[in-house]
C-alpha positions in Angstrom: -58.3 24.7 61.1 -60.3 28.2 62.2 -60.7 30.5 59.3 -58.2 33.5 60.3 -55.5 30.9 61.0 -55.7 29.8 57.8 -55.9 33.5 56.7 -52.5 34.4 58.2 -51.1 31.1 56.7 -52.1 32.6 53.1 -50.2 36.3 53.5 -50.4 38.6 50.3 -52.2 35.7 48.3 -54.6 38.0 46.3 -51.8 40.5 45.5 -50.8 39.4 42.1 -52.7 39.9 38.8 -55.5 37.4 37.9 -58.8 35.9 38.7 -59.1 35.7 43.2 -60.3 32.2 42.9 -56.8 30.8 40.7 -54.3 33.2 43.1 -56.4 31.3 45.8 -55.9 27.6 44.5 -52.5 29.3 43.7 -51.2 30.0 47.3 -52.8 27.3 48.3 -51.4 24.4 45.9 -48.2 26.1 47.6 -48.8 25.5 51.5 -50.2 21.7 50.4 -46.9 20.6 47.9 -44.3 22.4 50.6 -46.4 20.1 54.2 -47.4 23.5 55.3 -51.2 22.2 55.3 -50.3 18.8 56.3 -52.3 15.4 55.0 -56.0 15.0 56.8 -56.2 18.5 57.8 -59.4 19.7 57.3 -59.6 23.3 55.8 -62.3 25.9 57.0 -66.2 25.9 55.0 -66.6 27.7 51.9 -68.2 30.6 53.5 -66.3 30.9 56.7 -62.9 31.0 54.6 -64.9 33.5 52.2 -65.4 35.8 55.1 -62.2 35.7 56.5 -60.4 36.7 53.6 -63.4 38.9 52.5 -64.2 37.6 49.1 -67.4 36.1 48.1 -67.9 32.5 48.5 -67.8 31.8 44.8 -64.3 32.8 45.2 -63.2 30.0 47.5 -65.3 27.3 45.8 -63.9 27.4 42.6 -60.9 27.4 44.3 -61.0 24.4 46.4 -62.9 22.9 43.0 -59.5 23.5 41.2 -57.2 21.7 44.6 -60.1 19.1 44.3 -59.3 18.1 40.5 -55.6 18.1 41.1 -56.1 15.5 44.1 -54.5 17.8 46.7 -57.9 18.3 48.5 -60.7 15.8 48.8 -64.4 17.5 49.3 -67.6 15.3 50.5 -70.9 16.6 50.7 -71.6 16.9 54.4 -67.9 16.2 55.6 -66.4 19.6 54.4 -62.9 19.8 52.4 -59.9 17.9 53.9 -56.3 18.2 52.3 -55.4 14.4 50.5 -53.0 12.6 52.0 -50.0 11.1 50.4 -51.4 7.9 49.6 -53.9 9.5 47.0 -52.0 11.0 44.6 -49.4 8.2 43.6 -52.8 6.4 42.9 -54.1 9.0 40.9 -50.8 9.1 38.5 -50.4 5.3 38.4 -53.9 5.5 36.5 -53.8 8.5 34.6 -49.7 8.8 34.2 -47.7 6.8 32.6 -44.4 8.7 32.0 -44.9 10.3 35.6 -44.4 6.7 37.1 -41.9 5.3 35.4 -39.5 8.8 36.2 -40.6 8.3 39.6 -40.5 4.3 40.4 -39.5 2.2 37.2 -40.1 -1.0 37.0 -38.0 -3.8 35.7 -40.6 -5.4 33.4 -41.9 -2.7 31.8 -40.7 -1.0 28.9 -40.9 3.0 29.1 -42.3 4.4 25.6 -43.9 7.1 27.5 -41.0 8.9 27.7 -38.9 10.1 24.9 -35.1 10.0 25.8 -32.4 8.2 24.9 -32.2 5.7 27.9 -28.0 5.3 27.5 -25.1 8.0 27.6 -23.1 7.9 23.9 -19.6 7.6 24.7 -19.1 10.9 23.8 -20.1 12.2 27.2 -17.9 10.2 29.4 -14.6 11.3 26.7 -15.8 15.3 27.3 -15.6 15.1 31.0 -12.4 13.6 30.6 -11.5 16.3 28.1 -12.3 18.8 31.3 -10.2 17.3 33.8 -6.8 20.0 33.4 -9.2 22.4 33.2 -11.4 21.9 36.2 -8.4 21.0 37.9 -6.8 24.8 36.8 -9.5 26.6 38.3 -8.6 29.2 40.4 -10.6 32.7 42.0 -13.8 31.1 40.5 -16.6 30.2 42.8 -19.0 28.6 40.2 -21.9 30.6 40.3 -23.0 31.8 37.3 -26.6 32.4 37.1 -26.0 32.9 32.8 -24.5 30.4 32.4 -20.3 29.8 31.8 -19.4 32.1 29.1 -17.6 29.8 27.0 -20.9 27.6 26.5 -22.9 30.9 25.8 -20.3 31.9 23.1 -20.5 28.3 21.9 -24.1 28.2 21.3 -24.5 31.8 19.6 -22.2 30.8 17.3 -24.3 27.8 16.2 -27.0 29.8 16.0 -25.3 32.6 13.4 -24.4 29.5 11.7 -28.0 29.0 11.2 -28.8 32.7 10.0 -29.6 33.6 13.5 -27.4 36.3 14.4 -27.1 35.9 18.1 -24.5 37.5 20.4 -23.4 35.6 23.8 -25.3 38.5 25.7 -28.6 36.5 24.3 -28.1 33.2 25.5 -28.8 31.5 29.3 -27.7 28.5 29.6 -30.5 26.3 31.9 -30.7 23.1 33.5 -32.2 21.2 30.5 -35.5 22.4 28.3 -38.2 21.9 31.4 -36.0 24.1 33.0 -36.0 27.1 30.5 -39.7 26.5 30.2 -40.2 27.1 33.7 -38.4 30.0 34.2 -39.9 32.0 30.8 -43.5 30.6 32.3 -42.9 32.9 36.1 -40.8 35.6 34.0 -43.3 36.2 31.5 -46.7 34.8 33.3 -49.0 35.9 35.7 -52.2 34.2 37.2 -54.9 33.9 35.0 -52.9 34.9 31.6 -53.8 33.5 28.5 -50.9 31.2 26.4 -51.6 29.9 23.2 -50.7 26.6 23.0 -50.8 23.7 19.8 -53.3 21.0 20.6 -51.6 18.5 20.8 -48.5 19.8 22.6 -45.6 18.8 24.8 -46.8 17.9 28.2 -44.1 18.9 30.3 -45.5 22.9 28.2 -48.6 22.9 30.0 -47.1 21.7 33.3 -45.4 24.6 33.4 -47.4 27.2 32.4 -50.4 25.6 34.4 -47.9 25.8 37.6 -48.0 29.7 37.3 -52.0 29.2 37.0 -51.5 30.7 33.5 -54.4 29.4 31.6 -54.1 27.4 28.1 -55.6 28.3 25.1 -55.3 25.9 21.9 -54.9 26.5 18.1 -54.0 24.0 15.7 -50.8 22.6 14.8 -48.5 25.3 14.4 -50.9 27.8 15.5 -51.9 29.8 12.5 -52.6 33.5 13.5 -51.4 34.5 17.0 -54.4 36.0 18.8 -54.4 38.5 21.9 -52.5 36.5 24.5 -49.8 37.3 27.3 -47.6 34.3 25.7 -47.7 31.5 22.4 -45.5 28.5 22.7 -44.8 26.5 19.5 -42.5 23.5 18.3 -41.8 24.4 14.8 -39.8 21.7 14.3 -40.6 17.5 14.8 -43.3 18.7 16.5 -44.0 17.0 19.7 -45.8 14.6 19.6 -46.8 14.7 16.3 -43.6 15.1 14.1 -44.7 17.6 12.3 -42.3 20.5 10.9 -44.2 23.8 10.1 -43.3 25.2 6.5 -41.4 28.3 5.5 -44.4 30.3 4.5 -46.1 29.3 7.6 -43.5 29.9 10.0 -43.2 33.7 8.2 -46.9 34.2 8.4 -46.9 33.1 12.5 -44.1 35.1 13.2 -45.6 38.4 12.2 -48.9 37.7 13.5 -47.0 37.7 16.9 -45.2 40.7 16.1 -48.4 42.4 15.3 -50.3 41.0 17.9 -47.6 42.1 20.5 -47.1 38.4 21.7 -44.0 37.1 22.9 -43.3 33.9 21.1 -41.6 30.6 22.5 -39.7 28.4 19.8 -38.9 25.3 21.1 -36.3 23.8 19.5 -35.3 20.8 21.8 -35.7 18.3 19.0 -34.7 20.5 15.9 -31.2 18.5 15.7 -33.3 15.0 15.3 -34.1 15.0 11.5 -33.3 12.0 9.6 -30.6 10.9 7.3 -32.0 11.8 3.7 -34.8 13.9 4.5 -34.9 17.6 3.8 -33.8 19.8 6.3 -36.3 22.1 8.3 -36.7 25.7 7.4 -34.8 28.2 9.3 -36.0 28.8 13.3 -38.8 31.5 13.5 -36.2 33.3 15.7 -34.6 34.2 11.4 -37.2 36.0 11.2 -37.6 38.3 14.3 -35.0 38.5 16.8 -37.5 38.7 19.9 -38.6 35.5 18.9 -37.5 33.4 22.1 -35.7 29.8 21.4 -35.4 27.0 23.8 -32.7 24.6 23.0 -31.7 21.4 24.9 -29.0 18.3 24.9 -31.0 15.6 26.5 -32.3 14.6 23.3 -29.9 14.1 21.3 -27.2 13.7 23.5 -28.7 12.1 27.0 -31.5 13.2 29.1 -28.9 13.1 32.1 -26.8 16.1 31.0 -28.9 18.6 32.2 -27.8 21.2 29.7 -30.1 23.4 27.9 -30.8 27.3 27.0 -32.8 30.3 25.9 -32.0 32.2 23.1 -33.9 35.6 23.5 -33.1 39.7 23.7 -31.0 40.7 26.2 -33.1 42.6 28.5 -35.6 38.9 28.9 -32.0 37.1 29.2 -30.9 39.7 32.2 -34.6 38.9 33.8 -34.1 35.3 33.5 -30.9 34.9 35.0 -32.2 37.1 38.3 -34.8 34.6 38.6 -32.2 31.5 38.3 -30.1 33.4 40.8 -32.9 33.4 43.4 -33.7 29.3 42.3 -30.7 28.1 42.2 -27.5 30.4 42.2 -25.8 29.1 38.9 -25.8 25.6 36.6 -23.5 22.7 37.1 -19.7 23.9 35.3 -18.5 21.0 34.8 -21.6 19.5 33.1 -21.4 23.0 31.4 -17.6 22.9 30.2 -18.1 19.2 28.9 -21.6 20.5 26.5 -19.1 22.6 24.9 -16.6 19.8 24.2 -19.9 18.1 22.6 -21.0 21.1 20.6 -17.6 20.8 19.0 -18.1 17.9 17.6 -22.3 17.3 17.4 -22.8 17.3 14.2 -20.9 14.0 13.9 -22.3 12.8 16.7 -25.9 14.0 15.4 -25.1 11.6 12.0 -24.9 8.6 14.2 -27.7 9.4 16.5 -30.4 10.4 13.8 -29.6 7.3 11.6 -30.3 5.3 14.7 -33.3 7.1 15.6 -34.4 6.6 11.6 -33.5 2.4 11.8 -36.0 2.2 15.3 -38.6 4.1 14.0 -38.2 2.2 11.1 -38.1 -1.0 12.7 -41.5 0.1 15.4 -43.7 1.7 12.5 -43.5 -1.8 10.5 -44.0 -4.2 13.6 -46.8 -1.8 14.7 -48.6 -1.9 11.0 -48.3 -5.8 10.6 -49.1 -6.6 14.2 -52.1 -4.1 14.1 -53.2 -3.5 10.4 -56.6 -1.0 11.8 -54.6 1.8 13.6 -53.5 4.3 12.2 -49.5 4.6 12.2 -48.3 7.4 10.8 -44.3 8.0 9.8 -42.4 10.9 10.5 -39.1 12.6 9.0 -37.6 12.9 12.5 -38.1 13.6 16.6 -38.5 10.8 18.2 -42.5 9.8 18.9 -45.3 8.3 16.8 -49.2 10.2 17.0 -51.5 7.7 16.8 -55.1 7.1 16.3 -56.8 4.4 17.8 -60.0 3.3 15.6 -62.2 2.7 18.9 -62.5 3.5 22.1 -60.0 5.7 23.8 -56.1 6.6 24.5 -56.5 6.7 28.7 -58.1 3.4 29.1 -55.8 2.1 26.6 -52.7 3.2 28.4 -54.1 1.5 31.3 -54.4 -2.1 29.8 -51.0 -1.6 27.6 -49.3 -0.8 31.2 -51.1 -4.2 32.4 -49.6 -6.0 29.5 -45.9 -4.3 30.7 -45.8 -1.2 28.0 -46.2 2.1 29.2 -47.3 5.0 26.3 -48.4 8.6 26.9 -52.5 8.7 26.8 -53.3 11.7 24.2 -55.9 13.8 26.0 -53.1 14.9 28.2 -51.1 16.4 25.9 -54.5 18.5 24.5 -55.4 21.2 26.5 -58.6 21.8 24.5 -59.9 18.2 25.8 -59.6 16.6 22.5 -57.0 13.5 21.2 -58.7 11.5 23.3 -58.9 8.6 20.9 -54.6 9.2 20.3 -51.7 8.1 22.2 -47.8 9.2 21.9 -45.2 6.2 21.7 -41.7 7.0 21.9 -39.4 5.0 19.3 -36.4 5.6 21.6 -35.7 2.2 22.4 -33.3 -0.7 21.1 -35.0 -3.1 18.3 -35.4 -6.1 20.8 -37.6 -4.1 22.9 -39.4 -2.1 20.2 -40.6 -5.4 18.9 -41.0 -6.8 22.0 -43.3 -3.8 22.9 -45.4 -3.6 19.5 -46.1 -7.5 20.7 -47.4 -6.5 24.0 -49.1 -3.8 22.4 -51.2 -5.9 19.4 -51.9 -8.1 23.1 -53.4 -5.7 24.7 -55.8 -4.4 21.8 -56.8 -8.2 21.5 -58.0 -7.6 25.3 -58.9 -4.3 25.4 -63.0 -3.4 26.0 -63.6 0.5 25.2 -65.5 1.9 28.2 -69.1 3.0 27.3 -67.8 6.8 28.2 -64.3 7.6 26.8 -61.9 8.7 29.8 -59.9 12.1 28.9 -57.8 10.7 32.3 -55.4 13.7 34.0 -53.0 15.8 32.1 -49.7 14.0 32.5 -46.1 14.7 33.2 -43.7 13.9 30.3 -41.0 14.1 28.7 
């Protein structure tokens, strides 16, 4: 492809705010993942592209480096850069991602710990679509889009949040296609190329997937942050934090909320699993969002209702909620009603449904913590008080190569250095305890296999981050 070809492909690609070489790989990453810049294609020399779009060659470099590490380009000394085909990147996620392959080709004889959600519907769901059927059926000078959300489910969830000492009023709340969803659309409302988010380390995966998609770049603190810094965005689970478990203390949750404030950061709650705490353990402190109204939540169903009923949220000010839904509008026109009206019939009656679902959730981790410690006595397994994934540490070698022979063996777990955007965890791995007891023990047999197999490389692999759940 000649240089100013390519240039007119690109348009306005240096018009946005950030660093030319990541509004490059940007645009770019755009024309490759929509077959615009079709597989083989060979793209135009550093210095030839550099001139045509009149930018030093540095420029165009570090942006093909960036295409190169994602697999979308392949450069060899001597033969130029060349856009991947096809074929390369499943290979590239069957080694590095788990969780990635089993969403997109699951396989019979493995069993999927890499990704935390319940893998069956409770009953519950099928009786509230039922429960909808008049109503659907009475519908009439309504054409279904709403961008917000249906305004019964928006009233629904602000009321559960006043319940817990979060005023909220339905003005505040957008209801979203599940979590991912909400992430993504707060990560091109609020992020620019280049911009700095403060992430944990380790964090959710499917986090820095998003904000990386917006060529935001991460930036990591510990576990529950600590002090917000000068940032364009921080993104916290407060509560059974993923994928550690952890739930960050009153005191603490006080203290980051006002160094956000201060610091003029807007700050990203996500509350997906705040509804998973065991039976008998003490509730979590209020949400950060008790403490400052700005504070933006993110709530979700598919965790403790099913990962099929794409029904989730944002809880934020009014004037983020209006931007939010213009940007749905333009994505999507409007949610799914009757997948909408049928959450609410579940709200109603959640917190039973939560008892049943949490003591199940307690009895398999239960059940996987104590086949995991007798089967392997030297790793380090620790418990949690709810969520719905184990941490751990393995004594040698490291969580990539690892995940590699446990998929051999027919397990598939979430390598750690993935979920770190800092490039550490690499000796950890998240396991989901989502999973009936026959194939929980099943697994932690496979599992105490493969570590009777497994040969550390001589150089620890920190592997690709990964998609997950």
């Amino acid at each position: 492809m000649e240089p100013i070809e390519l240039a007119d492909r690109l348009g306005r690609w240096s018009a946005d705010r950030g660093p030319l070489y990541l509004l490059l790989a940007g645009r770019l990453r755009t024309l490759i993942d929509d077959g615009e810049l079709r597989s083989g294609m060979r793209l135009p020399p550093d210095r030839r592209l550099a001139k045509a779009l009149a930018v030093g060659r540095s420029t165009v470099v570090a942006a093909y480096d960036l295409l190169s590490m994602e697999g979308r380009v392949v450069r060899r000394q001597g033969s130029g850069t060349e856009v991947a085909g096809p074929a390369a990147l499943p290979a590239r996620e069957t080694t590095h991602s788990p969780a990635f392959l089993q969403l997109l080709e699951p396989e019979a004889d493995v069993i999927a710990l890499a990704c935390a959600a319940p893998a069956t519907p409770p009953p519950e769901v099928a009786e509230a679509y039922q429960r909808i059927l008049p109503e659907l059926a009475a519908v009439d000078g309504d054409i279904g889009y709403r961008p917000i959300g249906h305004p019964l489910l928006r009233t629904m969830i602000a009321d559960r949040y006043l319940a817990r000492g979060v005023p909220t009023d339905p003005e505040q709340i957008l209801v979203t296609g599940g979590g991912q969803q909400a992430l993504s659309l707060l990560a091109h409302a609020l992020l620019r190329p280049g911009d700095r988010v403060l992430v944990e380390a380790p964090t959710y995966p499917g986090a820095l997937e998003a904000f990386r998609a917006v060529a935001a770049v991460p930036r990591t603190g510990p576990v529950g942050l600590g002090a917000v810094t000068t940032a364009a965005l921080a993104y916290v689970v407060a509560t059974y934090q993923n994928p550690t478990g952890a739930v960050l203390p009153a005191l603490a949750r006080r203290t980051l909320v006002e160094s956000a404030r201060t610091a003029g950061v807007p700050l990203i709650d996500d509350e997906v699993l705040t509804e998973l705490g065991f039976p008998g353990t003490d509730p979590p402190p209020p949400p950060l969002a008790a403490h400052d109204e700005s504070v933006i939540s993110i709530g979700s169903l598919s965790k403790i209702v099913w990962g099929g009923l794409r029904v989730g949220w944002v809880r934020a000010p009014s004037p983020v909620i209006a931007r939010l839904a213009r940007l749905r509008a333009v994505h999507d026109l409007g949610g799914n009603i009757p997948a909408q009206l049928a959450a609410a019939w579940l709200l109603r009656d959640l917190d039973a449904l939560r008892e049943r679902i949490t003591q199940q959730r307690k009895e398999s981790h239960d059940i996987l913590v104590t086949e995991l410690t007798e089967r392997l006595p030297e790793w380090e397994v620790p418990t949690v008080s709810g969520g719905q994934t184990l941490w751990i540490r393995l004594p040698r070698g490291d969580g990539t190569s690892f995940a590699q022979r446990a998929l051999r063996h027919g397990v598939a777990i979430l390598p750690g250095a993935g979920l770190d955007a800092s490039g550490g965890s690499i000796d950890h791995f998240r396991i989901s305890f989502v999973a009936d007891p026959d194939n929980l023990r099943e697994a932690a047999r496979r599992l105490a296999e493969a570590w009777r197999t497994y040969e550390p490389p001589d150089h620890p692999s920190a592997g690709s981050p990964p998609l997950a759940v």
